[in-house]
LOTISE-934795 format. One line per field, with one value per residue (C-alpha): residue number from 0; x, y, z. Coordinates in nm, 4 decimals, padded with zeros to 6 digits. Example, Ala and Ser with C-alpha at 12.3 -4.5 7.8 and 13.67 -1.06 7.14 Angstrom:
BEGIN
resi [0; 1]
X [01.2300; 01.3670]
Y [-00.4500; -00.1060]
Z [00.7800; 00.7140]
***
This chain:
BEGIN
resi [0; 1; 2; 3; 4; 5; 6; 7; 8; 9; 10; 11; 12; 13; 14; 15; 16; 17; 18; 19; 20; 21; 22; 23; 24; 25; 26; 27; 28; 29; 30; 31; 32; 33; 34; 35; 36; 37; 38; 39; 40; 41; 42; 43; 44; 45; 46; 47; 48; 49; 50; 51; 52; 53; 54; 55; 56; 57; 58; 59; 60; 61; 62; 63; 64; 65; 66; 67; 68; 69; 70; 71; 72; 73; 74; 75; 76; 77; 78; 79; 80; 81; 82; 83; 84; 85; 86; 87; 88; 89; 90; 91; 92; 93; 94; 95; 96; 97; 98; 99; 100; 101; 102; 103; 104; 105; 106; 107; 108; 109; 110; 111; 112; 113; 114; 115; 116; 117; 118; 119; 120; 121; 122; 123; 124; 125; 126; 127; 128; 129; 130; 131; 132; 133; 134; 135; 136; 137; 138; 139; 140; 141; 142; 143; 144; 145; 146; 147; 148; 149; 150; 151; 152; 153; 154; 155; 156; 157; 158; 159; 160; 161; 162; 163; 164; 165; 166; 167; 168; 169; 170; 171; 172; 173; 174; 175; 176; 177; 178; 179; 180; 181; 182; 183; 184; 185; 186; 187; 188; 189; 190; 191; 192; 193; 194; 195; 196; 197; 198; 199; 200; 201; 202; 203; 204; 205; 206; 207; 208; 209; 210; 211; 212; 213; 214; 215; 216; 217; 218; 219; 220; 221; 222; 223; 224; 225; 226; 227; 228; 229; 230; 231; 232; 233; 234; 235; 236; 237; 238; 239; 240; 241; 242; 243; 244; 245; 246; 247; 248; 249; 250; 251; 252; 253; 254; 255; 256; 257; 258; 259; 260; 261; 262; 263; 264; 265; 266; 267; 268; 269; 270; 271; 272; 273; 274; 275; 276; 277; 278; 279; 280; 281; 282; 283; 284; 285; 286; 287; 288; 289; 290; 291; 292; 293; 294; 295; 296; 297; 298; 299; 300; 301; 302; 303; 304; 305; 306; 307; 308; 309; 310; 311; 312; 313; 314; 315; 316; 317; 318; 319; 320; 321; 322; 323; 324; 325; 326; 327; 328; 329; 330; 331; 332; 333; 334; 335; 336; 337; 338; 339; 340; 341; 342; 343; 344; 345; 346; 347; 348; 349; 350; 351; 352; 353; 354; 355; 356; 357; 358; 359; 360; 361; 362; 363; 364; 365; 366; 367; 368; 369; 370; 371; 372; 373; 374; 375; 376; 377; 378; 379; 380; 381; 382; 383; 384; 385; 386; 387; 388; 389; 390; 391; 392; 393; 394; 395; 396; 397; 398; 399; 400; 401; 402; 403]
X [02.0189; 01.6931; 01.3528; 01.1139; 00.9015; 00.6506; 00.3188; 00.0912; -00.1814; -00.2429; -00.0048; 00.2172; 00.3558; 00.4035; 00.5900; 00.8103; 00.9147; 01.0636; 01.3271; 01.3585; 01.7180; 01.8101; 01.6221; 01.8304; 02.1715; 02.0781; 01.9303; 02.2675; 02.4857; 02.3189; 02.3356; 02.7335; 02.7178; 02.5108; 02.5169; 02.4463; 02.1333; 02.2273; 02.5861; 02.3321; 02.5749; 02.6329; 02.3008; 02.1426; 02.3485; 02.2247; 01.9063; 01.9457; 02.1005; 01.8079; 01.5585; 01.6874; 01.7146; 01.3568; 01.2828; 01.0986; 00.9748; 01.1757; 01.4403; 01.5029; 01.7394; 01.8765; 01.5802; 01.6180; 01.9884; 02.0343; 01.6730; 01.5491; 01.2026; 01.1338; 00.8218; 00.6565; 00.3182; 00.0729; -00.0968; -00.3916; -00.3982; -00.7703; -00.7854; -00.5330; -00.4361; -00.0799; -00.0401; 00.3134; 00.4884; 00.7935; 01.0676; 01.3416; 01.7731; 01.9776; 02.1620; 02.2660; 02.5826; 02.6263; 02.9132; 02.7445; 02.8492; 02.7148; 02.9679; 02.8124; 02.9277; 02.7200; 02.8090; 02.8743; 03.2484; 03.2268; 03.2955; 03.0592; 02.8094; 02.5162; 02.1629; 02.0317; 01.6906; 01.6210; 01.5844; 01.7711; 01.5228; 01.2797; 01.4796; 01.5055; 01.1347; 01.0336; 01.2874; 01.0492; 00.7811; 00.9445; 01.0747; 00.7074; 00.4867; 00.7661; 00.7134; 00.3637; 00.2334; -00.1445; -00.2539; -00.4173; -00.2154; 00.1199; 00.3084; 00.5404; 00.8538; 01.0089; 01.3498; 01.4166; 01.6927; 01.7300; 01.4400; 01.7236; 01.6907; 01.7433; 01.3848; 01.4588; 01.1213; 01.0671; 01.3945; 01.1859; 00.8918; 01.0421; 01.2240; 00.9190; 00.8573; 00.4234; 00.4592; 00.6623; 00.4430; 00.1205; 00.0275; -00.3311; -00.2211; 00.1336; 00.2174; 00.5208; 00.5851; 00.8512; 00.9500; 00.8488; 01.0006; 00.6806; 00.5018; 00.4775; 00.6516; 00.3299; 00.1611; 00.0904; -00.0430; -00.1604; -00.4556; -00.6687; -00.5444; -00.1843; 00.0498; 00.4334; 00.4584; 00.5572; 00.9120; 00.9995; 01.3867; 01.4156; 01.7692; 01.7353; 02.0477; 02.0549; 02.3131; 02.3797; 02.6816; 02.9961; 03.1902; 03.3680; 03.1274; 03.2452; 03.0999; 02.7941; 02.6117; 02.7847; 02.6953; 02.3714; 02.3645; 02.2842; 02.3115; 02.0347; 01.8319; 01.8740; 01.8001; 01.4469; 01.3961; 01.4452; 01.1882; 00.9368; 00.9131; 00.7764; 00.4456; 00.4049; 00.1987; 00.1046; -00.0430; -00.1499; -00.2372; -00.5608; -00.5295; -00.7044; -00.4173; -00.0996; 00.3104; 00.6221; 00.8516; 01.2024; 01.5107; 01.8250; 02.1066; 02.2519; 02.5854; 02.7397; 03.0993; 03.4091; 03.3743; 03.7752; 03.6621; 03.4752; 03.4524; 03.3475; 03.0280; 02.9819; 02.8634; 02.6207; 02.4399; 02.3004; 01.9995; 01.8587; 01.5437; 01.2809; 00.8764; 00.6542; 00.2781; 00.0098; -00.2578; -00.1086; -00.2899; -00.1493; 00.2082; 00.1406; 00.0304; 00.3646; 00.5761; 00.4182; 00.4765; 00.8154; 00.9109; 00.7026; 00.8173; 01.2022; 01.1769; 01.0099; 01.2070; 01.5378; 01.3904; 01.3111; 01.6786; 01.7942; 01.9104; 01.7920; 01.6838; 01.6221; 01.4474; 01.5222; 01.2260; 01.2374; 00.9662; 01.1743; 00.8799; 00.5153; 00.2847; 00.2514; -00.1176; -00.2774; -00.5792; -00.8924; -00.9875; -00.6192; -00.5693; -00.8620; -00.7854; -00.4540; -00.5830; -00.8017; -00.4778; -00.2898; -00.6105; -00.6092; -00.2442; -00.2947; -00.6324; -00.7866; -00.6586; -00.3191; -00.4035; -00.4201; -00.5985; -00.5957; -00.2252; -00.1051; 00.0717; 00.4311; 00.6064; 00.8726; 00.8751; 00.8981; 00.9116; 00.6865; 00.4461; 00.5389; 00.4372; 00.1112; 00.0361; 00.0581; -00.1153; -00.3964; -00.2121; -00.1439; 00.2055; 00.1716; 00.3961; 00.5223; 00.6163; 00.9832; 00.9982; 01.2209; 01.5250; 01.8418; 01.9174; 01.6724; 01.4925; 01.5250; 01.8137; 02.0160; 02.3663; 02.2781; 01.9964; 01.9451; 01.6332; 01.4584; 01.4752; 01.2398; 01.0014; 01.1210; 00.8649; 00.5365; 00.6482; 00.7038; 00.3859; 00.2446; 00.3647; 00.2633; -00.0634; -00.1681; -00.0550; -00.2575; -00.6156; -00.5750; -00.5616; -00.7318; -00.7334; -01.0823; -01.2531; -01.2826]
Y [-00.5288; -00.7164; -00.5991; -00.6353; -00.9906; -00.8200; -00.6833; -00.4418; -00.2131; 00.1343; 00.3735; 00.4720; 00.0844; 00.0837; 00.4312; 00.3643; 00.0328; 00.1879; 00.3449; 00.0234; -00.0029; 00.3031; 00.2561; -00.0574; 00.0866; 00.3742; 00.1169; -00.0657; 00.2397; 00.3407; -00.0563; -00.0252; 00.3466; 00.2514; 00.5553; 00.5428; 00.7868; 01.1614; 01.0517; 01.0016; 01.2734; 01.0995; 00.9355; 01.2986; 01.4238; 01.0974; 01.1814; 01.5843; 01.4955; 01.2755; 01.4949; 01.8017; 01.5665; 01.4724; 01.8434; 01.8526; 02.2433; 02.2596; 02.0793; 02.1364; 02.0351; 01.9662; 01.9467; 01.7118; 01.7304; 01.4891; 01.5393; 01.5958; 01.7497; 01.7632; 01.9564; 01.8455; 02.0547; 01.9275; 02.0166; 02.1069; 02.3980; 02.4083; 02.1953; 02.3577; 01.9793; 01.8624; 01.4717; 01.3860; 01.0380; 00.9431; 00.7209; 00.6281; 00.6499; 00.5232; 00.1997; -00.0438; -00.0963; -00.4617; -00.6627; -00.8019; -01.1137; -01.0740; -01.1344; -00.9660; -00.6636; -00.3998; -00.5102; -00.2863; -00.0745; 00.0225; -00.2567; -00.2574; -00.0571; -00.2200; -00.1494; -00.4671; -00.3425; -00.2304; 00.1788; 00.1797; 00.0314; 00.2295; 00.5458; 00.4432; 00.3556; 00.7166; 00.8641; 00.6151; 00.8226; 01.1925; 01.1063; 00.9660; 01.2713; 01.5360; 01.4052; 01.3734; 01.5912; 01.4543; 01.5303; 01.8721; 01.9638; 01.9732; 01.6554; 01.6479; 01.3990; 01.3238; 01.1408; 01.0885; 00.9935; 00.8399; 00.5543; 00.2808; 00.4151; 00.8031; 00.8904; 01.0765; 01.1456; 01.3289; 01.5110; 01.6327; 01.7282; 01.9581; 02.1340; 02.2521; 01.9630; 01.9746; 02.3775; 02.4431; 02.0920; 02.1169; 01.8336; 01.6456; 01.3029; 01.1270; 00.7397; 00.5115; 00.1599; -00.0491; -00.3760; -00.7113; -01.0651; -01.2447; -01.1490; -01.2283; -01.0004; -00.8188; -00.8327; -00.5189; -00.5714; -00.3258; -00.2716; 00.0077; -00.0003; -00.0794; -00.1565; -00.1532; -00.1808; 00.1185; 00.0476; 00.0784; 00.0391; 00.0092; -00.0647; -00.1969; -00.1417; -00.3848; -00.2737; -00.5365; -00.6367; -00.8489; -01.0644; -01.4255; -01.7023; -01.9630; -01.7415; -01.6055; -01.5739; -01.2724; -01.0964; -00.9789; -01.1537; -00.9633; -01.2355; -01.4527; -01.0843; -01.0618; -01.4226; -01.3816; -01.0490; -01.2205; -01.5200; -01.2624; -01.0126; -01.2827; -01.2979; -00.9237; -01.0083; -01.4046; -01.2541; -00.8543; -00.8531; -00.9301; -01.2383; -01.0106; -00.7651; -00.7777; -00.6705; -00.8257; -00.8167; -00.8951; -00.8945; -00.8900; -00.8135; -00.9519; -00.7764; -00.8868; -00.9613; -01.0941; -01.4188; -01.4722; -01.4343; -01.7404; -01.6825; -01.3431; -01.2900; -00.8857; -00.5962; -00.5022; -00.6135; -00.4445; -00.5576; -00.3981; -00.5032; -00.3593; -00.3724; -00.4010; -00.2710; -00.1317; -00.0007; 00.3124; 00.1871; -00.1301; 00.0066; 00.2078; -00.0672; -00.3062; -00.0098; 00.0070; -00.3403; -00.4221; -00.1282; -00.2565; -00.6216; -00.4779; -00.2849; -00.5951; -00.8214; -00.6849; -00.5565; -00.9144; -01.0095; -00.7008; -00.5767; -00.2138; -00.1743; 00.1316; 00.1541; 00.3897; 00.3459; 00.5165; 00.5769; 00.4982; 00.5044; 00.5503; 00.2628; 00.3275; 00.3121; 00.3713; 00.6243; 00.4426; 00.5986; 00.6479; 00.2854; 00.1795; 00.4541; 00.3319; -00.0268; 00.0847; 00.2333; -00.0905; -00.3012; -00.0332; -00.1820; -00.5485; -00.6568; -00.7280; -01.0407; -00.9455; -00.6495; -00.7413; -00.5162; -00.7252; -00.7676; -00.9023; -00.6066; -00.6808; -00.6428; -00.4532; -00.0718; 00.2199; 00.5616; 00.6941; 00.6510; 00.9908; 01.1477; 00.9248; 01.1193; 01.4339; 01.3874; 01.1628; 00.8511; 00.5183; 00.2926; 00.0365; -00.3122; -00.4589; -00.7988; -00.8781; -01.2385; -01.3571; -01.4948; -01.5936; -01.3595; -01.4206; -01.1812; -00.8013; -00.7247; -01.0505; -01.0285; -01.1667; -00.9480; -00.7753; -00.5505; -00.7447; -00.5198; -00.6731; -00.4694; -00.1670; -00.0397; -00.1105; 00.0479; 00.3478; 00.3082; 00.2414; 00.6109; 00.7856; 00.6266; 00.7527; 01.1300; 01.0589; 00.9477; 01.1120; 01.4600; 01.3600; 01.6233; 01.7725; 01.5401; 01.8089]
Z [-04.0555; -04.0285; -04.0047; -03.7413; -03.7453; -03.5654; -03.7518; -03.6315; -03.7432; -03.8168; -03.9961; -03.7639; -03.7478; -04.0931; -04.1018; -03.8396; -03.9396; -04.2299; -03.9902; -03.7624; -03.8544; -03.8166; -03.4517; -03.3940; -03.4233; -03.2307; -02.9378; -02.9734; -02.9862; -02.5904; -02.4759; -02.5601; -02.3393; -02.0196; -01.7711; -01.4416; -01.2687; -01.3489; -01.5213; -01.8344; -02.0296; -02.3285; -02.3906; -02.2968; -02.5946; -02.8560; -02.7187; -02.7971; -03.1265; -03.2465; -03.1416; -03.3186; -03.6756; -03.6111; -03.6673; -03.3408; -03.2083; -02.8954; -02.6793; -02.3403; -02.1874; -01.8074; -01.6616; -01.3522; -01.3868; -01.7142; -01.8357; -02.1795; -02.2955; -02.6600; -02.7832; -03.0638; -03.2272; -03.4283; -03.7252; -03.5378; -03.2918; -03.1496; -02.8953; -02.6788; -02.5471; -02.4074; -02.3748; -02.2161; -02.3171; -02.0966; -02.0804; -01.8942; -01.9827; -01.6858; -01.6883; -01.3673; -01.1267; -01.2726; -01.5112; -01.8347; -01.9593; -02.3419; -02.5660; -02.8703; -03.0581; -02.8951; -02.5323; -02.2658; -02.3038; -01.9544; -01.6901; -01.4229; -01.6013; -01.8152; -01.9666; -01.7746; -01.7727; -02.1044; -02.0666; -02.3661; -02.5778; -02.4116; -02.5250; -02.9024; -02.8534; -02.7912; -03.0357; -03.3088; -03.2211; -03.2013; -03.5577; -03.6923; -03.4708; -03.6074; -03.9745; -03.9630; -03.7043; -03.7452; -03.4340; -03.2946; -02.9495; -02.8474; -02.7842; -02.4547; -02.4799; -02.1254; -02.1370; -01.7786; -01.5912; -01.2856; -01.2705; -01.0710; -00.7563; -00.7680; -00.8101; -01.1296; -01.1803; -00.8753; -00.9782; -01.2813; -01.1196; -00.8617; -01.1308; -01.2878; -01.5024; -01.5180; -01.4455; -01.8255; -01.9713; -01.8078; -01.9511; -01.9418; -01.8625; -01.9444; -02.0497; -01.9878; -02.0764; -01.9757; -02.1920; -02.0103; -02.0903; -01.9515; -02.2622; -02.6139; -02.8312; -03.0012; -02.6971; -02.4505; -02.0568; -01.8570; -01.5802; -01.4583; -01.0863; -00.9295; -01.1677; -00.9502; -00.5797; -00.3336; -00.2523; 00.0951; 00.2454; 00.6686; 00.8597; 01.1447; 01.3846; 01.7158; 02.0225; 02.2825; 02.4950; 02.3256; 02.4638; 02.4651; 02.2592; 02.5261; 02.8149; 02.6240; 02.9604; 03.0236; 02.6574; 02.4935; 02.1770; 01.9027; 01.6431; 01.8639; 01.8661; 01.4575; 01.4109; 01.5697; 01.4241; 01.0934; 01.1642; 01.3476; 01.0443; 00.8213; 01.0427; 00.9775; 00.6628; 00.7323; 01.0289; 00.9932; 00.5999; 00.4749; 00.2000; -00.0663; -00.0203; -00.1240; 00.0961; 00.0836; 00.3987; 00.2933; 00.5064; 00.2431; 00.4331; 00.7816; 00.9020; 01.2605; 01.3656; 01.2110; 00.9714; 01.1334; 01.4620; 01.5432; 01.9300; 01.9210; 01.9760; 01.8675; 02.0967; 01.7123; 01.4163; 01.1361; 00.9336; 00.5979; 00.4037; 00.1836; 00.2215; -00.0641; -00.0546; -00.2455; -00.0682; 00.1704; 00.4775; 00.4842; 00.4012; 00.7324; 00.9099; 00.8046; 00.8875; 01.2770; 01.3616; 01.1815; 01.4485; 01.7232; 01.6933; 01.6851; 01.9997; 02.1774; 02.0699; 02.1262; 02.4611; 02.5761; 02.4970; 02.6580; 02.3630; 02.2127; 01.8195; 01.6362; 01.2819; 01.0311; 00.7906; 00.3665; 00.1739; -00.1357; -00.4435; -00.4317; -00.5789; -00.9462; -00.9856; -01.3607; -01.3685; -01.4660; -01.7616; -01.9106; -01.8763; -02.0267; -02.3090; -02.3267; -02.3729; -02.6570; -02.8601; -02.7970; -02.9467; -03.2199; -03.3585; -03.2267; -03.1865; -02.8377; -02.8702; -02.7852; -02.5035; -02.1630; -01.9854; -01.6190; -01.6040; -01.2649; -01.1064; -01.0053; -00.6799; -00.8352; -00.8071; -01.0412; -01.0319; -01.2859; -00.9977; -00.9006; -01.2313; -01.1701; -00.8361; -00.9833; -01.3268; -01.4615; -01.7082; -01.7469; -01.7156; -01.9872; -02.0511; -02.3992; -02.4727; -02.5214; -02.4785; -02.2333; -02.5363; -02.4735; -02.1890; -01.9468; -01.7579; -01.6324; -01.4141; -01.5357; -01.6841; -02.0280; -02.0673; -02.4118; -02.5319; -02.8107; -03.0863; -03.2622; -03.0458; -03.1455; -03.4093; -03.2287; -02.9033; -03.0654; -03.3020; -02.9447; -02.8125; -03.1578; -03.1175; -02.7866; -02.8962; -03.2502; -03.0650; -02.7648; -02.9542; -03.2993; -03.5725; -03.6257; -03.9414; -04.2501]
***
């Protein structure tokens, strides 16, 4: 098996990447096993498995249902610091159409997103910070499951996750085919989006399509719901801020029943924001222009509004910390540290409104498969080496041993 093409600086790039095989097969071994949010069973068990032949102090295990915690000390004991790293295990509810050997064996299931890289990635670093243990604190290793949707972080958290691990600040990363391999992005502000889901259920009157005077259309009602909710942010949101009103799903009568107009429809979309005032503010008139406009078609509309995932917004002074590390193994010329933020959402963001860290991207390159989320994805495992140089890193200088 190859070797990474990548180079980077620093020793814990060249350690690791004497073990990048060994990282590869493992990465491939989980892409072939994707799991679905707290049905992580068998990658829990890789995951427990690695981290006791690492030699690691303690594993914990079950924490958040599927969770993992390794605990790894170094060499130093003075400083009394903790410094949590984290990454995420679940797969997605979607077919992949790879055809090579480490493919998904479960239909339906696939690591579309790359949490299986992101795994092995980690597991670099428990192996290098359990072999070399040149640090002076404890090391906290959070393998969490859950990030698609179940809030799996949150799961953590309330099960005593920063009460056993009181940890100073934590890090993520999360691959990104936008940027160079050997390239890392982050910012010192928003990094994800909050996620937001509403429904919106409209109730009218049915009836014959050839005598529609006599119903209350709620097709016409969800049509101009649908055009109205785009002025919520052409029209409400400031141009130096940021939402996204989407309306994704539309579902009304019977596609066999062409003259029936139905007596209900059913809308479901999802609101992206950053700032929480302005997420309150989209969230009061997408239910304000419902009621008003089903009410002027005589029509009734009720909202049921989720607060799905926070905004994942980087502390200041871990991101720019952060930042420093990555220049450490790259040079500046290859750090980012006023990365766009993304629409998308993430759930680390809960572990960033409880402690002090940063959420960091690594290039993948986009390849053959295309982006995250796509059917012909595949992690780059090329990559594999510097992201977890990249974790060891931030344990190494944010908890340096004391110079002799």
């Amino acid at each position: 098996m190859p070797g990474s093409r990548l180079k980077a600086g620093g020793r814990p790039f060249a350690h690791i990447a004497q073990y990048h095989p060994e990282l590869t097969a493992l990465r491939r071994d989980l892409h072939a096993h994707p799991e679905l949010g707290f049905e992580e069973r068998y990658t829990s068990q890789r995951v427990q498995e690695a981290l006791h032949l690492c030699g690691v102090d303690e594993i914990h295990r079950g924490m958040g249902r599927t969770g993992v915690v390794g605990v790894i000390r170094g060499r130093g004991h003075s400083s009394g610091s903790m410094v949590g790293l984290r990454a995420d295990m679940d797969a997605l509810p979607m077919t992949e159409h790879n055809d090579f050997a480490w493919k998904s064996c479960k239909p339906g299931l696939m690591h579309g997103c790359g949490h299986d890289g992101h795994t092995a990635m980690l597991l670099g670093a428990a192996r290098y910070l359990a072999e070399t243990r040149n640090f002076d604190g404890t090391a906290v290793l959070v393998f969490q499951p859950g990030e698609e949707g179940f809030a799996g972080a949150r799961a953590m958290i309330d099960d005593g996750l920063f009460e056993r691990f009181p940890v100073q600040s934590i890090f993520a990363m999360h691959n990104w085919p936008a940027l160079k391999p050997g390239t890392v992005g982050l910012n010192s502000g928003p990094m994800m989006a909050a996620a937001d889901r509403f429904t919106v259920e409209i109730t009218g009157r049915g009836g014959h399509g050839a005598h529609a005077y006599q119903t209350v259309d709620v097709v016409l009602v969800a049509a101009h719901i649908i055009t109205a909710a785009q002025s919520i942010v052409a029209r409400n949101v400031r141009p130096i801020d940021s939402a996204v009103v989407s309306l994704c799903a539309v579902q009304a009568g019977d596609l066999g029943a062409f003259s029936v107009l139905p007596g209900s429809a059913t809308l479901v979309g999802t609101v992206r924001t950053f700032d929480p005032q302005v997420q309150e503010m989209v969230e009061r008139h997408l239910k304000e222009l419902c009621h008003a406009i089903a009410l002027g078609f005589g029509a009734t509309a009720s909202v049921h509004y989720e607060r799905i995932y926070p905004a994942t917004i980087n502390s200041e002074s871990e991101a720019s910390f952060a930042g420093d590390v990555a220049q450490s193994l790259l040079g500046a010329e290859h750090v980012l540290r006023d990365l766009e933020p993304s629409m998308g959402s993430e759930d680390f963001s809960f572990m960033l409104q409880t402690k002090p860290g940063a959420y960091l991207r690594i290039g993948q390159g986009a390849g053959a498969g295309g982006g995250l989320h796509n059917s012909r994805y595949d992690f780059n495992d090329d990559i594999l080496p510097l992201g977890a140089a990249l974790h060891a890193s931030l344990i190494e200088q944010a908890m340096p041993l004391a110079t002799p």
